[in-house]
C-alpha positions in Angstrom: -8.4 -0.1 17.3 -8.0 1.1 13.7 -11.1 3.4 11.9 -13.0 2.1 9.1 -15.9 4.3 7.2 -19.0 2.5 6.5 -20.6 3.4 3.2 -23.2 5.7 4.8 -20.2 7.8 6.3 -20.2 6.7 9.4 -16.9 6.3 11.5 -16.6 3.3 13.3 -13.4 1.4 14.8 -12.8 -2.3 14.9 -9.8 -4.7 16.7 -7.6 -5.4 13.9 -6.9 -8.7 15.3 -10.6 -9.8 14.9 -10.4 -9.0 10.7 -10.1 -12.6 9.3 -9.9 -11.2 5.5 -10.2 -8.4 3.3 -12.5 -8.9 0.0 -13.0 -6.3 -2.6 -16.1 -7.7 -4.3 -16.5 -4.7 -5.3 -17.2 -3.1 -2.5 -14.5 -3.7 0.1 -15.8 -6.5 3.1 -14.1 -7.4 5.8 -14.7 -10.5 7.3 -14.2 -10.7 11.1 -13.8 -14.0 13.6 -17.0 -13.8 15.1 -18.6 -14.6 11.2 -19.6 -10.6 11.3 -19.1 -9.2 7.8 -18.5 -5.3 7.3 -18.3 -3.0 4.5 -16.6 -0.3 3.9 -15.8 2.5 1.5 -11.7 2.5 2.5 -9.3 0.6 0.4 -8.1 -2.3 1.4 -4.6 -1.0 1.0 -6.1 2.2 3.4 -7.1 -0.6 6.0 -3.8 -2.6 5.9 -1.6 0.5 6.2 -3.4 1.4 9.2 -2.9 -2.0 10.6 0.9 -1.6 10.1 0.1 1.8 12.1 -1.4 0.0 15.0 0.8 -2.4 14.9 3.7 0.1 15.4 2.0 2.0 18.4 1.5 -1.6 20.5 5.0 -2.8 19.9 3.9 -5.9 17.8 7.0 -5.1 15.5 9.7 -4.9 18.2 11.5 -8.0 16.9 11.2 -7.2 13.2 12.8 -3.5 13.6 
């Protein structure tokens, strides 16, 4: 799960492999799976770094070390 903060401030954590696209429009959306849409005040550069992250700590990126 990766953090994301929703314009009021709240915290809240999402599966990264349910994000189906990022939008800035201009508020950053992200569009999940399950048709959900979610917006929040971190960059989409912010969001994809922490994807890398949590991709890192599960081992998704063994074969491309």
């Amino acid at each position: 799960m990766i953090e994301v903060t929703r314009l009021d401030g709240t915290k809240y954590w999402i599966n990264p492999h349910q994000i189906e696209a990022i939008e800035a429009k201009p508020d950053v959306t992200l569009s999940m799976l399950s048709g959900k849409y979610i917006v929040v005040k971190d960059s989409p550069q912010e969001i994809i770094s922490r994807i890398i992250e949590y991709r890192r700590q599960i081992g998704s990126f063994k074969n491309e070390d």
